[in-house]
GUFIKOL-499853 format. One record per residue: residue number from 1; x, y, z of N, C-alpha, C in turn; chain. Coordinates in steps of 0.02 Angstrom, whole numbers, plus 50000, padded with zeros to 5 digits. Last residue first. Layout:
nr->NUM; nx->X; ny->Y; nz->Z; cax->X; cay->Y; caz->Z; cx->X; cy->Y; cz->Z; kette->A
...
END
This chain:
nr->206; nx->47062; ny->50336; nz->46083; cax->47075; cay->50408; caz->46094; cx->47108; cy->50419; cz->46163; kette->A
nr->205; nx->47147; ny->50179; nz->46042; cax->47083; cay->50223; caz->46083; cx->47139; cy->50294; cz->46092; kette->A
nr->204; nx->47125; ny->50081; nz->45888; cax->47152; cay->50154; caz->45937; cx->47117; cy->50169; cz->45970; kette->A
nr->203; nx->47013; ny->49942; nz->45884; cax->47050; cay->50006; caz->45857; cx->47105; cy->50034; cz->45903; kette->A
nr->202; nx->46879; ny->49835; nz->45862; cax->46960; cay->49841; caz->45884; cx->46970; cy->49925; cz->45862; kette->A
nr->201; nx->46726; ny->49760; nz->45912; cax->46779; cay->49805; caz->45894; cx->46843; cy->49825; cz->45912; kette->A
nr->200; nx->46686; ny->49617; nz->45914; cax->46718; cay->49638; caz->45961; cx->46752; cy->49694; cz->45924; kette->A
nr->199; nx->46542; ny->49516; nz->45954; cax->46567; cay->49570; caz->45922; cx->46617; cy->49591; cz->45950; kette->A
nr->198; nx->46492; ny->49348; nz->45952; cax->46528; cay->49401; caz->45963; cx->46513; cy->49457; cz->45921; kette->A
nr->197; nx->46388; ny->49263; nz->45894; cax->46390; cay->49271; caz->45969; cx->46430; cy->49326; cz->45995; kette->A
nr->196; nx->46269; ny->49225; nz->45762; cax->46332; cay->49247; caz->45788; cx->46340; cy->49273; cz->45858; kette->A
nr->195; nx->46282; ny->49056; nz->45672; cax->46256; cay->49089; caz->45730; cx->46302; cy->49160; cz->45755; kette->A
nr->194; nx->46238; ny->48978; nz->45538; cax->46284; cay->49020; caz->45575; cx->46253; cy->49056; cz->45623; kette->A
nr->193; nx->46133; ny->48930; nz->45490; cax->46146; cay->48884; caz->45534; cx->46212; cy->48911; cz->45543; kette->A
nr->192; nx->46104; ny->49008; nz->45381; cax->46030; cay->49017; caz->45429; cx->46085; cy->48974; cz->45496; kette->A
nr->191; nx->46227; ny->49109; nz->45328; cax->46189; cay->49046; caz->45310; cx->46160; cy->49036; cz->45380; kette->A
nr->190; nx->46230; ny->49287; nz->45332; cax->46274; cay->49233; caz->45335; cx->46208; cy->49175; cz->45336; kette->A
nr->189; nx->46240; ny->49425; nz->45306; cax->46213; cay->49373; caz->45237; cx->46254; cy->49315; cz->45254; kette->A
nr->188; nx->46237; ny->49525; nz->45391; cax->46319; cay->49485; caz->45382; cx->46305; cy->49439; cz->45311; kette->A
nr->187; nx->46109; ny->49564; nz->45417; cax->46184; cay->49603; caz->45388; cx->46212; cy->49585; cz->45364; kette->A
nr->186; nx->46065; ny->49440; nz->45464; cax->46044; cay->49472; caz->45396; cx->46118; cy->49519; cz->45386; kette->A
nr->185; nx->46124; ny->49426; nz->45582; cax->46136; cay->49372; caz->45540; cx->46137; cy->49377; cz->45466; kette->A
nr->184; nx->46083; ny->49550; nz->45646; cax->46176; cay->49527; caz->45636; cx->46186; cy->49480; cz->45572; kette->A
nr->183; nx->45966; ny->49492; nz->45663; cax->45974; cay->49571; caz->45627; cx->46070; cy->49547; cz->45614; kette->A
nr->182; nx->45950; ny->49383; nz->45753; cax->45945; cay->49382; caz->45668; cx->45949; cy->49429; cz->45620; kette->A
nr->181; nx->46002; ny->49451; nz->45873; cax->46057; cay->49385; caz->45846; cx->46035; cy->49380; cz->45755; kette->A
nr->180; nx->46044; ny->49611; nz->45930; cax->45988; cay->49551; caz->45876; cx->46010; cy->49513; cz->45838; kette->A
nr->179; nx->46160; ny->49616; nz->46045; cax->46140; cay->49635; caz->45983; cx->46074; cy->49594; cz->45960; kette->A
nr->178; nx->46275; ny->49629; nz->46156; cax->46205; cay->49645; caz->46158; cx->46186; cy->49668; cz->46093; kette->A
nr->177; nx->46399; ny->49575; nz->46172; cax->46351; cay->49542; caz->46183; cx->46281; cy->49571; cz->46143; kette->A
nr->176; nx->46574; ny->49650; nz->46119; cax->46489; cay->49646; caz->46138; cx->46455; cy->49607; cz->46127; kette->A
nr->175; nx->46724; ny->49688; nz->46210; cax->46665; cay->49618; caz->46214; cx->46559; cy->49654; cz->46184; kette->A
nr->174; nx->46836; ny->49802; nz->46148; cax->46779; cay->49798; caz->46192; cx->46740; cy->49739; cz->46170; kette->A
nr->173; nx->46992; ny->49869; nz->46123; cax->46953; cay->49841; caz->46119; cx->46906; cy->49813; cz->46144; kette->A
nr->172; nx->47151; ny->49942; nz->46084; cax->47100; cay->49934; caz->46123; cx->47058; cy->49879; cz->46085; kette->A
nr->171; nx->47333; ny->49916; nz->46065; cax->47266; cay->49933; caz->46031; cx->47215; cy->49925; cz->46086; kette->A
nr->170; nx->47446; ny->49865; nz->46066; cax->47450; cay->49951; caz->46091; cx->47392; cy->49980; cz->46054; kette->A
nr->169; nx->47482; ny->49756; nz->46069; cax->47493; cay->49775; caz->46007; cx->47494; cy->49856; cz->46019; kette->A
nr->168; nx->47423; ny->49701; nz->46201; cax->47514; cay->49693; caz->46156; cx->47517; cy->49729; cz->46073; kette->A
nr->167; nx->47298; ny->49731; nz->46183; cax->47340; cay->49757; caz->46200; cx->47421; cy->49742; cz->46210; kette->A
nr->166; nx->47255; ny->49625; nz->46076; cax->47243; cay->49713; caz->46052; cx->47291; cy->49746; cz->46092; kette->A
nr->165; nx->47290; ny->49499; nz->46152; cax->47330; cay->49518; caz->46097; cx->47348; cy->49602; cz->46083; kette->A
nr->164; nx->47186; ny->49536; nz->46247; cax->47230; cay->49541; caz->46259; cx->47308; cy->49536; cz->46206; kette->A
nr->163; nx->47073; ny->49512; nz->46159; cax->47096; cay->49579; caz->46199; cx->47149; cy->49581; cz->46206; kette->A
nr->162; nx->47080; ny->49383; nz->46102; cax->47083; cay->49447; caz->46069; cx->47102; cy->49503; cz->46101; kette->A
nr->161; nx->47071; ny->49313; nz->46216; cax->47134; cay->49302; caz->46177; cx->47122; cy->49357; cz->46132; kette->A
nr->160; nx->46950; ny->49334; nz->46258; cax->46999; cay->49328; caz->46303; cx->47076; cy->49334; cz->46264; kette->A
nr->159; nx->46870; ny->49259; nz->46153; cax->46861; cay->49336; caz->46165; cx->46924; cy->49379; cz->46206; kette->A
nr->158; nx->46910; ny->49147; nz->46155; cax->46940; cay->49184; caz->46074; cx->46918; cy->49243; cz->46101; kette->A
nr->157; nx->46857; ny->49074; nz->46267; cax->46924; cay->49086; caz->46276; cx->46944; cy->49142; cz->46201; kette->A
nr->156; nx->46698; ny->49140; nz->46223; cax->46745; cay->49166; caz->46298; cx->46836; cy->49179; cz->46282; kette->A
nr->155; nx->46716; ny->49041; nz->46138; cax->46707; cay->49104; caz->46127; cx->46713; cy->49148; cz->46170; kette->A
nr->154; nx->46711; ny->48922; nz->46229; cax->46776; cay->48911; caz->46161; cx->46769; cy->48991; cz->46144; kette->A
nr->153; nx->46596; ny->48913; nz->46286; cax->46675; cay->48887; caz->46339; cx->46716; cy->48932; cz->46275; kette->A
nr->152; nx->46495; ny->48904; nz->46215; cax->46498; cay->48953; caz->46226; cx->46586; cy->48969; cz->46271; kette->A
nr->151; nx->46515; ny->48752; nz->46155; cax->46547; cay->48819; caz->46105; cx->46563; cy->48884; cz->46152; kette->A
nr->150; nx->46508; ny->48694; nz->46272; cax->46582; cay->48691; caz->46256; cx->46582; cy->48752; cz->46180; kette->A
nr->149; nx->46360; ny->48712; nz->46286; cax->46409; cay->48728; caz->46339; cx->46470; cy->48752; cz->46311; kette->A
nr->148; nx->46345; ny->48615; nz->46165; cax->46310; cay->48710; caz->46179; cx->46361; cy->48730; cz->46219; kette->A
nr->147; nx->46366; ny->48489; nz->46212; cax->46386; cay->48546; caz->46139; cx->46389; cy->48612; cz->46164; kette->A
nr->146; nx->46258; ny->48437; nz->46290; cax->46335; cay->48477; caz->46316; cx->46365; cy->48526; cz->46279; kette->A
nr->145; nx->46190; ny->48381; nz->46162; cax->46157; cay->48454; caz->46212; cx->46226; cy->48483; cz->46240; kette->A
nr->144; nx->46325; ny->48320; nz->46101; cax->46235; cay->48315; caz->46104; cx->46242; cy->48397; cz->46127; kette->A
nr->143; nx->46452; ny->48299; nz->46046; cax->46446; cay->48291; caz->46128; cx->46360; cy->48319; cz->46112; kette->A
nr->142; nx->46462; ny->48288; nz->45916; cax->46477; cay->48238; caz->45954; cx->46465; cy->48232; cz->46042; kette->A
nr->141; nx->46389; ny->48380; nz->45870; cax->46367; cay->48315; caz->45824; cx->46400; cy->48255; cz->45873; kette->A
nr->140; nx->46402; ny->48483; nz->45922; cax->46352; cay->48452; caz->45952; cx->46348; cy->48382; cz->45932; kette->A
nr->139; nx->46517; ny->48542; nz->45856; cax->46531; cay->48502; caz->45914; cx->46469; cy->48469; cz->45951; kette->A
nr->138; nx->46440; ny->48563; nz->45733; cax->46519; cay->48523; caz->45735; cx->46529; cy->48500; cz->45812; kette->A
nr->137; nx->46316; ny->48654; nz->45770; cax->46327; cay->48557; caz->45750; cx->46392; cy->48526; cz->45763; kette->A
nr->136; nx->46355; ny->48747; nz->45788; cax->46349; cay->48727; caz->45836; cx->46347; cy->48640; cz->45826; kette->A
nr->135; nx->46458; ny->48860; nz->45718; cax->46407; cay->48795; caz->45691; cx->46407; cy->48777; cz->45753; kette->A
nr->134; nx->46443; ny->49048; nz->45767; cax->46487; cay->48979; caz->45801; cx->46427; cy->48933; cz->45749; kette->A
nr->133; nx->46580; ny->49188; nz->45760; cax->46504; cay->49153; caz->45757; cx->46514; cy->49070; cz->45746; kette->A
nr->132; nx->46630; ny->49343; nz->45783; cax->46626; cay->49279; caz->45800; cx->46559; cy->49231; cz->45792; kette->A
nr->131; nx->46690; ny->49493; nz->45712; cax->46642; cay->49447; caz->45724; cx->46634; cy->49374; cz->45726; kette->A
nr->130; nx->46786; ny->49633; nz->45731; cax->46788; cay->49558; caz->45731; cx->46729; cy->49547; cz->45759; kette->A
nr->129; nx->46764; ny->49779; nz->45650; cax->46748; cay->49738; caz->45722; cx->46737; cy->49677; cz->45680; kette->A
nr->128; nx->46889; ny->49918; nz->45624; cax->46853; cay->49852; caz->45605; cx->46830; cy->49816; cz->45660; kette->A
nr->127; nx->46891; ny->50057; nz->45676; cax->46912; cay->50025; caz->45598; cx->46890; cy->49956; cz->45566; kette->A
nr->126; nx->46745; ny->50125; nz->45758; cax->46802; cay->50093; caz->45767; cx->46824; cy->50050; cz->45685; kette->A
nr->125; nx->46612; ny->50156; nz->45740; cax->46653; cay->50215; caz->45761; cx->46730; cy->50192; cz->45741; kette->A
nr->124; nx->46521; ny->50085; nz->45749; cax->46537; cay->50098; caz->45694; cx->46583; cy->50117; cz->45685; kette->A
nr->123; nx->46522; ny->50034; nz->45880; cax->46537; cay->49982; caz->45839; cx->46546; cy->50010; cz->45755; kette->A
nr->122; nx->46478; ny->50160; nz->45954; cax->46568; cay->50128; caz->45936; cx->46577; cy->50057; cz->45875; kette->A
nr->121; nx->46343; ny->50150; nz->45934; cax->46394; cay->50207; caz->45901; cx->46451; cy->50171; cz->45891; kette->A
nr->120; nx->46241; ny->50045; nz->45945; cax->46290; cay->50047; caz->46011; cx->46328; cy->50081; cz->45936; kette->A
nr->119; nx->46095; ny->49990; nz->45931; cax->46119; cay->50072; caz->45923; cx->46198; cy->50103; cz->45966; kette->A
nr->118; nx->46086; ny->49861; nz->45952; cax->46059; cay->49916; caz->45987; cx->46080; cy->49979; cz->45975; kette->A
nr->117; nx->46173; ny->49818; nz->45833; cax->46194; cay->49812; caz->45897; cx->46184; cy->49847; cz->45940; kette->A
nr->116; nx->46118; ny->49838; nz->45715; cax->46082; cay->49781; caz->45752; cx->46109; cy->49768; cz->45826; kette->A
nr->115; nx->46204; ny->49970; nz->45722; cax->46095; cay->49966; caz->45723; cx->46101; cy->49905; cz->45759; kette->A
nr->114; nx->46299; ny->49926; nz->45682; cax->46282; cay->49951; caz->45753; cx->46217; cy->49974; cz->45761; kette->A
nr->113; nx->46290; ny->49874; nz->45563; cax->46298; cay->49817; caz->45624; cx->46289; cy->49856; cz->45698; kette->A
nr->112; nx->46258; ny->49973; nz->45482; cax->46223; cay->49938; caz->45495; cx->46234; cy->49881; cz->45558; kette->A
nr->111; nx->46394; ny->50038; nz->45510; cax->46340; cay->50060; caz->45522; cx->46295; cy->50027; cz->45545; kette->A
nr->110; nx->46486; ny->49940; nz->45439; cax->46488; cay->49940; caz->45507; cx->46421; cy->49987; cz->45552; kette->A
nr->109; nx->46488; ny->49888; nz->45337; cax->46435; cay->49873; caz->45346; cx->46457; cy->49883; cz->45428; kette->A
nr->108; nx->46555; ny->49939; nz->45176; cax->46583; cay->49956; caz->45235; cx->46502; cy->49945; cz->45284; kette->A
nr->107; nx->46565; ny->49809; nz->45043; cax->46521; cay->49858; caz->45081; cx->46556; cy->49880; cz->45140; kette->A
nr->106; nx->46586; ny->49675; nz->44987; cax->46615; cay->49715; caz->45002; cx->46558; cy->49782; cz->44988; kette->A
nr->105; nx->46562; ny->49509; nz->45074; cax->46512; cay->49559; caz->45059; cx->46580; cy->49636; cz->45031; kette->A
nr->104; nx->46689; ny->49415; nz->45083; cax->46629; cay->49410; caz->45084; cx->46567; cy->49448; cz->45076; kette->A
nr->103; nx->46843; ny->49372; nz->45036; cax->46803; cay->49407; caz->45041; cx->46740; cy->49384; cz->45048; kette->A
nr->102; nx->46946; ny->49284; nz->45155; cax->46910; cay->49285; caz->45095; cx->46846; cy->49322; cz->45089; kette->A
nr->101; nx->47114; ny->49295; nz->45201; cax->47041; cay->49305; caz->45214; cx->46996; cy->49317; cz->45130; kette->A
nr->100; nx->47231; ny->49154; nz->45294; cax->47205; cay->49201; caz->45245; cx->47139; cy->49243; cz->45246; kette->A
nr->99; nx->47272; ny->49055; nz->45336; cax->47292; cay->49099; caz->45381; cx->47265; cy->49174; cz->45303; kette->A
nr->98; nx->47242; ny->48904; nz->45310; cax->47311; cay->48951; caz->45251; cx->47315; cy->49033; cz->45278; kette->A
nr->97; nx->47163; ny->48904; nz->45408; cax->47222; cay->48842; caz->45379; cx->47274; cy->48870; cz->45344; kette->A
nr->96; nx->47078; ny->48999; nz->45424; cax->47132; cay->48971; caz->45478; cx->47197; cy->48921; cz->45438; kette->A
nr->95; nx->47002; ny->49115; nz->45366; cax->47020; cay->49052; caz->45346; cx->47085; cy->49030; cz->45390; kette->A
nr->94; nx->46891; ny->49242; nz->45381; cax->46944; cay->49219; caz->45417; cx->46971; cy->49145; cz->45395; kette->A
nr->93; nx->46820; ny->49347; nz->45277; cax->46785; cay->49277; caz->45330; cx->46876; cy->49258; cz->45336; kette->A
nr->92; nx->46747; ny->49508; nz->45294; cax->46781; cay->49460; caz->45249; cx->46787; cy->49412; cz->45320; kette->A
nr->91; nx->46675; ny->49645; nz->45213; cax->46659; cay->49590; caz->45259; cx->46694; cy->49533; cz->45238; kette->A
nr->90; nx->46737; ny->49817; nz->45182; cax->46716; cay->49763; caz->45159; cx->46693; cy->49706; cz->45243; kette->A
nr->89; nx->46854; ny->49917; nz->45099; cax->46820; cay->49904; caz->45140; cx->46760; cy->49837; cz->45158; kette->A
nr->88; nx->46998; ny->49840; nz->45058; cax->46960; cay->49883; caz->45029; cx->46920; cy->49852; cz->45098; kette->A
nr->87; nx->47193; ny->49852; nz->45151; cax->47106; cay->49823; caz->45117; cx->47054; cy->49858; cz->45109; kette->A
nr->86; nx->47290; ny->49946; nz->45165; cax->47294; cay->49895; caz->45093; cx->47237; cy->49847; cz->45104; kette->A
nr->85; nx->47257; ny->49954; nz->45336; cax->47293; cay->49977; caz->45268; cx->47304; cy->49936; cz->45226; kette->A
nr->84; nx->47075; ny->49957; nz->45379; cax->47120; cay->49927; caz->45365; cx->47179; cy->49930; cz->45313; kette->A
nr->83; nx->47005; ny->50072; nz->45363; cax->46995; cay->50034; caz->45407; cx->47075; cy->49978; cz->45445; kette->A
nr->82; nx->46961; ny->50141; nz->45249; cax->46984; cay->50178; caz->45282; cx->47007; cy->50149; cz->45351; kette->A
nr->81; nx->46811; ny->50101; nz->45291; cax->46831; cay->50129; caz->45247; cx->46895; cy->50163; cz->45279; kette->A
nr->80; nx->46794; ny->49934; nz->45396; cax->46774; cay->50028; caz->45388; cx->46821; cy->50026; cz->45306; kette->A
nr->79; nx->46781; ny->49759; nz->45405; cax->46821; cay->49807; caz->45402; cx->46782; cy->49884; cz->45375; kette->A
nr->78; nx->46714; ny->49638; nz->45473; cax->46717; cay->49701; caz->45442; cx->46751; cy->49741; cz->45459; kette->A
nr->77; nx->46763; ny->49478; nz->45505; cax->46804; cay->49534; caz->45512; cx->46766; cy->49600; cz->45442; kette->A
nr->76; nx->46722; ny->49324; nz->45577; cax->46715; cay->49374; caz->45524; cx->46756; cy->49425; cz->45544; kette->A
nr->75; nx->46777; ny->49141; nz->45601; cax->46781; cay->49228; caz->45630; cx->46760; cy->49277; cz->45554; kette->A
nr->74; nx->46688; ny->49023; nz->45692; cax->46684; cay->49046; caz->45608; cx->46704; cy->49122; cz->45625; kette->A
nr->73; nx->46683; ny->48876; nz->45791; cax->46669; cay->48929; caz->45781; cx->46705; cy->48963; cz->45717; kette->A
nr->72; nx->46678; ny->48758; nz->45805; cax->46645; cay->48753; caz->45777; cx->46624; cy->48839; cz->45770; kette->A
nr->71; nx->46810; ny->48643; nz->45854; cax->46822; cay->48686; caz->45810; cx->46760; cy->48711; cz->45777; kette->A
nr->70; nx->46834; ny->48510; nz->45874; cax->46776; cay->48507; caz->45831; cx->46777; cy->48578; cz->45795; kette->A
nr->69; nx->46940; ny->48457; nz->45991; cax->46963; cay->48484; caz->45927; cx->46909; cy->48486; cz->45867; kette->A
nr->68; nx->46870; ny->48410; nz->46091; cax->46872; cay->48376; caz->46055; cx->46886; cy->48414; cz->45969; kette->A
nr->67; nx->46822; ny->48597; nz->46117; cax->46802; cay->48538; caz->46156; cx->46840; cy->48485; cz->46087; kette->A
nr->66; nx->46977; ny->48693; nz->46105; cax->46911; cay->48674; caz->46077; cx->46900; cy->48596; cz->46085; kette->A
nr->65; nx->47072; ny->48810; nz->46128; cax->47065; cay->48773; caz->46137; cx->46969; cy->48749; cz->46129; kette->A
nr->64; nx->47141; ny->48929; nz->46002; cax->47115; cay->48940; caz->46087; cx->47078; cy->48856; cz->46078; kette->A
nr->63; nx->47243; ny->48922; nz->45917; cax->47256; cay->48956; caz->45984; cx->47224; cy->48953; cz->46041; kette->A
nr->62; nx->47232; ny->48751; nz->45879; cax->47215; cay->48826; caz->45851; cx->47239; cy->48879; cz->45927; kette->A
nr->61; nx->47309; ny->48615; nz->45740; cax->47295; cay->48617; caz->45821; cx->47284; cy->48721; cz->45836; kette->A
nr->60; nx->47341; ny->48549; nz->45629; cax->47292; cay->48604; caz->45623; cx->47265; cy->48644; cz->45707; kette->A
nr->59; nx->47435; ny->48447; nz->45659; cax->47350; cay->48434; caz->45679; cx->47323; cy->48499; cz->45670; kette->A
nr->58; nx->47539; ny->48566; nz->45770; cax->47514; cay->48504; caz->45712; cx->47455; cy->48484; cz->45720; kette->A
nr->57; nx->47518; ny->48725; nz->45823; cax->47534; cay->48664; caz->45823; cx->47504; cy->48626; cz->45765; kette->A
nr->56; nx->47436; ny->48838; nz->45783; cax->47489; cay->48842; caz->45808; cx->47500; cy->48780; cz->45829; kette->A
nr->55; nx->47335; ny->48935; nz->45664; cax->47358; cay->48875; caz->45701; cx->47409; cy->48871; cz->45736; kette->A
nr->54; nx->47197; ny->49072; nz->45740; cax->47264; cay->49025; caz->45704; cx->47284; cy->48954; cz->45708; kette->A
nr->53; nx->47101; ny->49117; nz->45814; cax->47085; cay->49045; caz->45777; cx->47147; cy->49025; cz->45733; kette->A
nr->52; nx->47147; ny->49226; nz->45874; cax->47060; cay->49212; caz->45864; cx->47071; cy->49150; cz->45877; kette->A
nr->51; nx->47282; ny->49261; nz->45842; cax->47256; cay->49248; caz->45897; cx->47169; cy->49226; cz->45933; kette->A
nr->50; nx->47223; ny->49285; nz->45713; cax->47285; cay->49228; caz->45725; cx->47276; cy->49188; cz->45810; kette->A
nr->49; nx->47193; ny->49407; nz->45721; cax->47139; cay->49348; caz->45682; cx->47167; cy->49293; cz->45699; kette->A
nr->48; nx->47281; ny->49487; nz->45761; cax->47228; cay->49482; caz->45800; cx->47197; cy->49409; cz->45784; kette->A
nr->47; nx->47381; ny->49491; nz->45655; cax->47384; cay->49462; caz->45734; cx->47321; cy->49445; cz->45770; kette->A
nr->46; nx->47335; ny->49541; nz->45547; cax->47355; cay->49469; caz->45553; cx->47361; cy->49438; cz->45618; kette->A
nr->45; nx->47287; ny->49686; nz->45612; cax->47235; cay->49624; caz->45607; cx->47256; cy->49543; cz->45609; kette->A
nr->44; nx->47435; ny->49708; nz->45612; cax->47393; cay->49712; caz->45672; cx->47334; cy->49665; cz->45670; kette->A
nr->43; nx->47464; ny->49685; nz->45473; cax->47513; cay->49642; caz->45510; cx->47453; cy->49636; cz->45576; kette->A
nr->42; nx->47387; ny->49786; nz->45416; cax->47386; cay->49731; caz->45408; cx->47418; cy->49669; cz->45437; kette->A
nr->41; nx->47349; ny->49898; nz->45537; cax->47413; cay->49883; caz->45483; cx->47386; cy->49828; cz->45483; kette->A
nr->40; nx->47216; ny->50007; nz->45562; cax->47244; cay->49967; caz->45588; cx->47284; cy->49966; cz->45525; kette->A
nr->39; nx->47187; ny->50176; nz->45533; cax->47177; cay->50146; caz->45511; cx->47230; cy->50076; cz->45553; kette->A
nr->38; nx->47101; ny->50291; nz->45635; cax->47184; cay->50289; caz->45628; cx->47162; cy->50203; cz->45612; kette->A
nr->37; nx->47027; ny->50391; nz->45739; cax->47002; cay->50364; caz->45660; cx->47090; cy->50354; cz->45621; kette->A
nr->36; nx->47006; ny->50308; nz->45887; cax->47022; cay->50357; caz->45847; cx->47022; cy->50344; cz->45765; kette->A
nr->35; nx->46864; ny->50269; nz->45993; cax->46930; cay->50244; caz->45970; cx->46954; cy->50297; cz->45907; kette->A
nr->34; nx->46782; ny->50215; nz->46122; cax->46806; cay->50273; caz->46089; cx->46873; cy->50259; cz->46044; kette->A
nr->33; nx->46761; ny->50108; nz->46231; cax->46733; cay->50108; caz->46165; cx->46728; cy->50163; cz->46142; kette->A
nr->32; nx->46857; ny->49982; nz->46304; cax->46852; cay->50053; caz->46262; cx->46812; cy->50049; cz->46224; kette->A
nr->31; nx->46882; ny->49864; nz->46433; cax->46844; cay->49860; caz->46364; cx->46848; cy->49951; cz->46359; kette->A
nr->30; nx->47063; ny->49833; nz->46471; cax->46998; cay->49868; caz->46475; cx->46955; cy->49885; cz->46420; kette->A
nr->29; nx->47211; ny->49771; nz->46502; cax->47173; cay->49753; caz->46472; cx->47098; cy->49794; cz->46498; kette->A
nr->28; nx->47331; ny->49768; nz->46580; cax->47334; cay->49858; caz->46553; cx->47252; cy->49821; cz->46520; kette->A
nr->27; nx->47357; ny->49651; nz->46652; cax->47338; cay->49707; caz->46694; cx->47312; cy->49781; cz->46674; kette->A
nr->26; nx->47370; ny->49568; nz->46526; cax->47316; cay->49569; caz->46588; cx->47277; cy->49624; cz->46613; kette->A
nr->25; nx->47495; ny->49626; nz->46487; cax->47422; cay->49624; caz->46451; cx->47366; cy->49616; cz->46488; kette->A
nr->24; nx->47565; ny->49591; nz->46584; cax->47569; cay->49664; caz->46583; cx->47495; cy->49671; cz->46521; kette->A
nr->23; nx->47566; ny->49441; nz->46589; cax->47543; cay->49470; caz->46650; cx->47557; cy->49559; cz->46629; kette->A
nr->22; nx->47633; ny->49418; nz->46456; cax->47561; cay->49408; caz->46457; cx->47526; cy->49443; cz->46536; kette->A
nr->21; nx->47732; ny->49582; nz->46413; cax->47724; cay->49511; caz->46459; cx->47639; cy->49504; cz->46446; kette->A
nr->20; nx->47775; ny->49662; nz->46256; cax->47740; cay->49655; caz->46346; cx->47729; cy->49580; cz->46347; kette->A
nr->19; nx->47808; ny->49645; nz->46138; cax->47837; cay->49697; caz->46197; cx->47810; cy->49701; cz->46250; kette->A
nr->18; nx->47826; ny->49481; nz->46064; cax->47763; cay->49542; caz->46108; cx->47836; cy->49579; cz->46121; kette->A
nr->17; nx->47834; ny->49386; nz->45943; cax->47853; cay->49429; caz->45995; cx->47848; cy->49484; cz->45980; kette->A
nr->16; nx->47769; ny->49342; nz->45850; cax->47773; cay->49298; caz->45889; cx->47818; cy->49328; cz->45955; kette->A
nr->15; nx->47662; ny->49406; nz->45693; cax->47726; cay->49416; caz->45752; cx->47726; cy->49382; cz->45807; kette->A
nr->14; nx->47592; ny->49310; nz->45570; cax->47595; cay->49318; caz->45654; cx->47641; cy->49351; cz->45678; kette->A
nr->13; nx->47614; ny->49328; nz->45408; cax->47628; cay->49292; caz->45451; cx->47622; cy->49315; cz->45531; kette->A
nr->12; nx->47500; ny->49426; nz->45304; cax->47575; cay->49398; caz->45335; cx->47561; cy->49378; cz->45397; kette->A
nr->11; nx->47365; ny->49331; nz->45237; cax->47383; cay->49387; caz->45287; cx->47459; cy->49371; cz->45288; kette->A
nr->10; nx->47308; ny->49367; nz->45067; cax->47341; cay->49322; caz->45112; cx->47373; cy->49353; cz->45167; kette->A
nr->9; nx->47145; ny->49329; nz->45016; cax->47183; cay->49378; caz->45023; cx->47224; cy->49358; cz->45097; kette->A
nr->8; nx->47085; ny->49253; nz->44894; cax->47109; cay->49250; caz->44927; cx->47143; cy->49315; cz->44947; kette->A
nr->7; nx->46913; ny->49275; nz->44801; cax->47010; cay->49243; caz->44808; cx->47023; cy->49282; cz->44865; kette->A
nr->6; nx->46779; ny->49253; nz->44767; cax->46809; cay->49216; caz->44813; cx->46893; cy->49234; cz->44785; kette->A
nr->5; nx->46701; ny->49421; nz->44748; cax->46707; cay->49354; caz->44731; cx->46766; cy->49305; cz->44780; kette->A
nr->4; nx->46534; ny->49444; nz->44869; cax->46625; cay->49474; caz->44855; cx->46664; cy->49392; cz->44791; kette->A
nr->3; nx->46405; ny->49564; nz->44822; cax->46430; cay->49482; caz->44841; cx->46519; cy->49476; cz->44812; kette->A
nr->2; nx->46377; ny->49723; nz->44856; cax->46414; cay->49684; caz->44810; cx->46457; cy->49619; cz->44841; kette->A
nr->1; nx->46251; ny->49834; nz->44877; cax->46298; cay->49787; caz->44909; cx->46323; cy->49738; cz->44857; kette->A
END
């Protein structure tokens, strides 16, 4: 495994028009977990990640709404071999401000994440699964114990906003919960006070 060095890798810009209505995303929206071996476009991820945690207003203000703008969740994105067009395979961390991604492990570590994700196949199966993970301090530091509440509030709404992006785009995608929170943590070689709460593979469904 090879610690990634830090530059930048810069997403293009958001498409801001859909071919479907937010009420036609709704209705076509279902977790899949078969998906075809057909690499996402870099524009597709830009969207997705955008719709995670972009910005979209002043004040660094983000797509999905966050207790007292504390903002304490962190998106990963492994990417497969073969995963993403024009990125090497790899683990890379989501930077909201300059809408960029910075490498973080390069390895194709989707195997291993579907070990820690009970042995759930699709998570390997699929080109890249977005990973969500939350400091819980940033918003605990101001609302205490409530904290907790308002991260898990804020990863709901970025789970909600991913799907339904995937399907304006004419992609699938599935919510997983059920993994070993410190097996994820090791994989990912993320710092003891990242937490991770999502998984959400994206792709083509067969």
């Amino acid at each position: 495994m090879t610690k990634a060095k830090e530059i930048l890798v810069k997403l293009p810009p958001p498409s801001l028009q859909g071919k479907i209505s937010v009420e036609e995303a709704i209705s076509r929206r279902r977790s899949v977990r078969r998906f075809r071996p057909v690499p996402l476009s870099l524009q597709q991820l830009s969207n997705l990640l955008w719709a995670a945690q972009g910005i979209t207003g002043s004040g660094g203000r983000r797509a999905a709404p966050s207790a007292g703008a504390t903002y304490p969740l962190e998106v990963f994105v492994a990417v497969g071999r073969n995963g993403v067009e024009s990125l090497a395979a790899g683990l890379y961390r989501y930077q909201a401000d300059n809408h960029s991604l910075v490498p973080h492990l390069m390895k194709d570590l989707r195997q291993e994440l579907a070990e820690a994700a009970l042995g759930q196949t699709f998570v390997a199966n699929c080109p890249a699964d977005i990973i969500i993970c939350a400091l819980y301090l940033r918003t605990g530091y101001r609302y205490g114990r409530r904290g907790e509440r308002y991260v898990h509030m804020e990863v709901g709404h970025v789970g909600q906003n991913v799907s339904l992006e995937a399907v304006a785009l004419g992609l699938a995608s599935v919510m997983v919960g059920a993994f070993d929170d410190e097996q994820v943590r090791e994989v990912l070689k993320l710092e003891e006070q990242i937490k991770p709460l999502y998984i959400i593979p994206v792709g083509n469904s067969t």
